[in-house]
One Martini backbone bead per residue (centre of mass of N, CA, C, O) as a GRO file, in nm:
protein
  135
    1UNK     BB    1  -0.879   2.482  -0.697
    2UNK     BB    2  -0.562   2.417  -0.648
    3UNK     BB    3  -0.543   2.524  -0.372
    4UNK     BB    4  -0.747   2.332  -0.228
    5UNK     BB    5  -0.601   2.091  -0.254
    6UNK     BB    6  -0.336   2.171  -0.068
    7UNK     BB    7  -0.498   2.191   0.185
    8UNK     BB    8  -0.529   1.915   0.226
    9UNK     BB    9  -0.489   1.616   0.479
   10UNK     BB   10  -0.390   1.344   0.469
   11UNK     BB   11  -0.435   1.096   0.613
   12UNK     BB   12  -0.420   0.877   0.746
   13UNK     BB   13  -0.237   0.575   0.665
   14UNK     BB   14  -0.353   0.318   0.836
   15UNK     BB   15  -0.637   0.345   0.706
   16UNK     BB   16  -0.541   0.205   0.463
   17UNK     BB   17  -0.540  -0.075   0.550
   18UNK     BB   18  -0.850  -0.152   0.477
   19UNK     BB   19  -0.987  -0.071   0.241
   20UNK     BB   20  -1.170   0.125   0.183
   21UNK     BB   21  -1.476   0.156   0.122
   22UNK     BB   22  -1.684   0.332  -0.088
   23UNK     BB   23  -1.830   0.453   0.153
   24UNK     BB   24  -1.575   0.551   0.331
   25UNK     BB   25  -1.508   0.777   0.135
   26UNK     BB   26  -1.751   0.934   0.075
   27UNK     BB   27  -1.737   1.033   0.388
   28UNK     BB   28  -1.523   1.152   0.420
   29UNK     BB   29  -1.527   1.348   0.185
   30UNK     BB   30  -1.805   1.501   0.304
   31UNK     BB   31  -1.661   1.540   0.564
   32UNK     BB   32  -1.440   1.744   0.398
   33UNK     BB   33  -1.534   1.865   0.124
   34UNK     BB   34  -1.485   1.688  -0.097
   35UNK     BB   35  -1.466   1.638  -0.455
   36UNK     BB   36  -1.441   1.377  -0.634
   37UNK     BB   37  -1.278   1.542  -0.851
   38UNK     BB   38  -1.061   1.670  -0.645
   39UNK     BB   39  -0.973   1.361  -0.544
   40UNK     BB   40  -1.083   1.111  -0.659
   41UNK     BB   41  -0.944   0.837  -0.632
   42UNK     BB   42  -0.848   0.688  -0.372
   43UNK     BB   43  -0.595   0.505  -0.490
   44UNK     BB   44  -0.484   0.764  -0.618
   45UNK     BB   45  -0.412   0.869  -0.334
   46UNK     BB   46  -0.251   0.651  -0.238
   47UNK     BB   47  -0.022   0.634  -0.417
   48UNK     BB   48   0.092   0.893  -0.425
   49UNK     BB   49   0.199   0.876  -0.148
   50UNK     BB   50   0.407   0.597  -0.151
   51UNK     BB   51   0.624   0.701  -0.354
   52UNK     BB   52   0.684   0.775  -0.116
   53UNK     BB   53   0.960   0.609   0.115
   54UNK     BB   54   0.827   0.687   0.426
   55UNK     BB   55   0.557   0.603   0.362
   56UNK     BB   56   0.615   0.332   0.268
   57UNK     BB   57   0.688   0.247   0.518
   58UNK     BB   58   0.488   0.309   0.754
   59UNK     BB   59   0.247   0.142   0.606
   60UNK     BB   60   0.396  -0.161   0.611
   61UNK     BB   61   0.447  -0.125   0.939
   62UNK     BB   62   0.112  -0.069   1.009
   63UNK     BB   63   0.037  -0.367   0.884
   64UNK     BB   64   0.238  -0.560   1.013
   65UNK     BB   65   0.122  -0.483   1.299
   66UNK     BB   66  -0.184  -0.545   1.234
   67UNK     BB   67  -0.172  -0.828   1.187
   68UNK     BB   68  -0.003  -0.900   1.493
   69UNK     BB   69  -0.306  -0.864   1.678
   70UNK     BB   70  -0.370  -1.109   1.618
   71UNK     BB   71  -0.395  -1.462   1.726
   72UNK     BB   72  -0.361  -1.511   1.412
   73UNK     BB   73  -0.201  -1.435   1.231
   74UNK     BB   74  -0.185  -1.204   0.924
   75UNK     BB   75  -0.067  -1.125   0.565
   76UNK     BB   76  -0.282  -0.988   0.414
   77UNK     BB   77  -0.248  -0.676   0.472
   78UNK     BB   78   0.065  -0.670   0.395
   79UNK     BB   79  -0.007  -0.793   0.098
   80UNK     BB   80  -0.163  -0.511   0.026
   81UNK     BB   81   0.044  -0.299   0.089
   82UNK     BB   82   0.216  -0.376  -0.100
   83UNK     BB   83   0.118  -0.384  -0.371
   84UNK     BB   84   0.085  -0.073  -0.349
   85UNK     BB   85   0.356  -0.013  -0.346
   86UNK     BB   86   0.433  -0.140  -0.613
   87UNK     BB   87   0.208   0.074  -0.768
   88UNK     BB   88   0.362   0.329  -0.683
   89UNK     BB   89   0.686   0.247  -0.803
   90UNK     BB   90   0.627   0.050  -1.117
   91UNK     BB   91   0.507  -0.227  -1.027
   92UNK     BB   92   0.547  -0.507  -1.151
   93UNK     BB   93   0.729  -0.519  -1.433
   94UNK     BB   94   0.954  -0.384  -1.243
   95UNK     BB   95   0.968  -0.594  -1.031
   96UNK     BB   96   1.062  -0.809  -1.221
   97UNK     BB   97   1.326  -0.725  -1.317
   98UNK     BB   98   1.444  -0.631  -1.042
   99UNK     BB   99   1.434  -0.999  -0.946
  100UNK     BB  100   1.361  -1.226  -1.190
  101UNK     BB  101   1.079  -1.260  -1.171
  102UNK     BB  102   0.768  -1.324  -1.243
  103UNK     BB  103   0.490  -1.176  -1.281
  104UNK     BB  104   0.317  -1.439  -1.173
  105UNK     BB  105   0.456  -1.486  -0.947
  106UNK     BB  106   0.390  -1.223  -0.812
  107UNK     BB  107   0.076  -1.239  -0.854
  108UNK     BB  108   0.081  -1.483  -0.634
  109UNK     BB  109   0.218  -1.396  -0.391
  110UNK     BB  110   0.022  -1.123  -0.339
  111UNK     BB  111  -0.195  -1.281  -0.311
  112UNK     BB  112  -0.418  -1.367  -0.047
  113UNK     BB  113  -0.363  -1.672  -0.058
  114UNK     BB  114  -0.045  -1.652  -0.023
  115UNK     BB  115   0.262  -1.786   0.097
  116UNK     BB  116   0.512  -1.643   0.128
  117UNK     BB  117   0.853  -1.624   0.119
  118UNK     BB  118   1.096  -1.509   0.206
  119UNK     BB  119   1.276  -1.472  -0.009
  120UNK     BB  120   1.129  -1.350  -0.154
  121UNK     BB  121   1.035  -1.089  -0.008
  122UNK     BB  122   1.359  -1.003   0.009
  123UNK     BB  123   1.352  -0.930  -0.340
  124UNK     BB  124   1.127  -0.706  -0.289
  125UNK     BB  125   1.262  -0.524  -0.137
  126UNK     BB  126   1.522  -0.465  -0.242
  127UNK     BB  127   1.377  -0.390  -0.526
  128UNK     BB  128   1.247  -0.113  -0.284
  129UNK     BB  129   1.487  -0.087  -0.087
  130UNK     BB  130   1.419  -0.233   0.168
  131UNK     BB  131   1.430  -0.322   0.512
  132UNK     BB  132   1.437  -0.571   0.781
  133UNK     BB  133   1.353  -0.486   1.141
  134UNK     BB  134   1.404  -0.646   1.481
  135UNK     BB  135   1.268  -0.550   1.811
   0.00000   0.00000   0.00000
């Protein structure tokens, strides 16, 4: 069984960006022959890629592209996927301390309603490692 598992191909990580539904995992699944025991939660497959530091760059870039292609840009899909690189790197707890920002106040920055502040995700950045770069 670990052979099999090994032998997976993960997707690319931009399908990731757009949180697919339970529906379309499944499919997924179907479709590679995956059974949801060998797989797991897509969840956790996703947070288990993002730990690598270049694959959550990659997911990051391809969020924040993701925005900026419609016409009225929006920062939902890359405040979900920092999110996710947040919890795959050591969490919100982690990240309050490495900050010194609150908890409550990470996860309403974070959360869908809010336009973040350039300065706080600056200080998220730092202390996920990550630089800003502007081509």
């Amino acid at each position: 069984m670990e052979e099999e598992i090994e032998k997976i191909t993960p997707p690319d990580l931009s399908l990731c960006l757009q949180e697919l539904h339970d529906e379309e995992v499944e499919w997924y699944k179907m479709q590679s022959g995956i059974s949801r025991k060998l797989m797991g939660s897509y969840q956790d497959f996703l947070l288990s890629h993002l730990k690598d530091k270049d694959k959550a760059v990659a997911y990051l870039n391809d969020a924040l592209e993701h925005d900026l292609k419609f016409e009225k840009p929006s920062e939902q899909i890359f405040l979900i996927a920092l999110r996710n690189v947040i919890l795959a790197q050591g969490g919100i707890s982690s990240l309050s301390k490495k900050t010194g920002l609150g908890r409550e106040s990470l996860y309403k920055t974070l959360s869908a309603t809010c336009n973040p502040k350039l300065n706080t995700l600056l200080l998220i950045f730092k202390a996920l490692g990550l630089k800003i770069t502007i081509t």
